[in-house]
C-alpha positions, 0 to 999 in steps of 0.5 A: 592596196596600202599596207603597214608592213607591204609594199605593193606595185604592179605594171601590167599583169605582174604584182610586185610584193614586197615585206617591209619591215627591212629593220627586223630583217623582214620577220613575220609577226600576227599584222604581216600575217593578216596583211599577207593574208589580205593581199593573197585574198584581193589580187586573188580576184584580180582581172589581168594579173598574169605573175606575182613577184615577192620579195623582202627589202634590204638585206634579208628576205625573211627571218622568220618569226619575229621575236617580240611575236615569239615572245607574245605567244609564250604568254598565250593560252593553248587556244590562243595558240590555236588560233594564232596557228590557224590564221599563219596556217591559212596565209600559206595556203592562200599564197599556195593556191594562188590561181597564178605563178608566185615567184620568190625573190630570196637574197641573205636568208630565209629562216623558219617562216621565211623559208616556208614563203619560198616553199609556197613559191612556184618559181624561186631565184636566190642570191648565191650567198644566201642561207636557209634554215627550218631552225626551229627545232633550236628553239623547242618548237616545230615547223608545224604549219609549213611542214605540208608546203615544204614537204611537197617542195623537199620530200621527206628525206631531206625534211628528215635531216633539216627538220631534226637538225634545225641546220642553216644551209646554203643557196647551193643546198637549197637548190638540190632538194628543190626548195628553190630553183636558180641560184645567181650572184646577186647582180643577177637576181633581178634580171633573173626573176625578170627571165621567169617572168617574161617566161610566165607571161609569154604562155597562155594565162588559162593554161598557166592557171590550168597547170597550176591546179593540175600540179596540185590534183594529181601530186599524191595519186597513181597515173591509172587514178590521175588519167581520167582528170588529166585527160578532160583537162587536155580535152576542155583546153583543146577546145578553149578559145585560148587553146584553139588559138595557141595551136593555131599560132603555133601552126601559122609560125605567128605568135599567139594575141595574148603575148602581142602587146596592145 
């Protein structure tokens, strides 16, 4: 795949994801939407991809919105705007409910938009001094379209405090309500992102997929009204060929054929 504002590259069963537009600190705008977007919709249907990987060049992850973007959309109408707003909207829940791990690599910021790409991560690894912020408030706007990702991420309370105040916090922050789960100096960050990864890639991919959907299914209800789900999904993956196999590697002390290479 060959894109204007992404790098991609992959070895193996792991995509590496890169926005590259390092000169305006990597800040969202309608072509990396629509590239996003298309990426998300092609490695969806990828045979083998086990782990995606993203990240930003330079020295920034995401700013957030692009001004000249920002800019544009004051001119738009309100239907222009909706339209602008749905196709941003459909790009987060495409990288969401990716059917394998999004792993975000963050190093100095992530800002508005850009924070809202770590909320849809499964896994996120930050360099100690980098800062996040939902600052839109500052602007007179909302966190409207990543307001149900990061919400799902931070809960309500700190949302209440970081959506009203539109406040910069830091990695440390960060960490403790959730939006992002190892903090590193940022020597580490590779070989950190590296760990979760070969994690990843050590565990059944079905499974891992499997876990995923689950993660997403049950959120929201009672365990009495999760039971009857939770169960046919351990049921059918007992039963699977890749569960059978994972029990049986377990009780011969051998590892499983997915995580042998060749």
């Amino acid at each position: 795949m060959t894109y204007r504002h992404l790098t991609t590259a992959r070895e193996g069963g792991v995509e590496r994801l890169t926005l590259n537009r390092p000169d305006v600190r990597n800040a969202l705008n309608d072509e990396v939407v629509a590239e996003l977007s298309d990426w998300a919709a092609q490695v969806r249907e990828a045979r083998g991809l086990r782990v995606a990987v993203i990240g930003g060049a330079g020295r920034v992850f995401s700013a957030g919105a692009d001004v000249d973007w920002m800019a544009r959309t004051i001119e738009y109408t309100q239907e222009e705007n909706l339209r602008d707003a749905d196709a941003l909207s459909r790009m987060f829940m495409a990288l969401d409910t990716l059917p394998f791990p999004l792993v975000g690599r963050v190093q100095g910021a992530a800002l508005g938009g850009g924070a809202g790409l770590a909320a849809v991560c499964d896994v996120v690894v930050a360099e100690d001094q980098a800062v996040f912020g939902f600052t839109e408030v500052k602007l007179g706007i909302v966190p409207a379209v990543i307001s149900p990702f990061v919400l799902a991420k931070i809960g309500r309370s700190a949302a209440r405090e970081l959506f009203l105040t539109g406040s910069r916090f830091s990695a440390d922050k960060a960490l403790s309500i959730g939006l992002i789960h190892k903090v590193v100096p940022v020597a580490a960050l590779d070989a950190t992102v590296a760990e979760y990864v070969e994690e990843i890639v050590s565990a059944g991919p079905e499974a891992v997929a499997t876990a995923k959907r689950l993660i997403q299914h049950v959120w929201g209800h009672t365990a009495e009204e999760a039971a009857p789900a939770t169960a046919r999904a351990i049921a059918a993956r007992r039963v699977s060929p890749e569960g059978q196999e994972g029990l049986r590697a377990f009780l011969e002390k051998r590892r499983p054929k997915w995580s042998v290479p060749g």
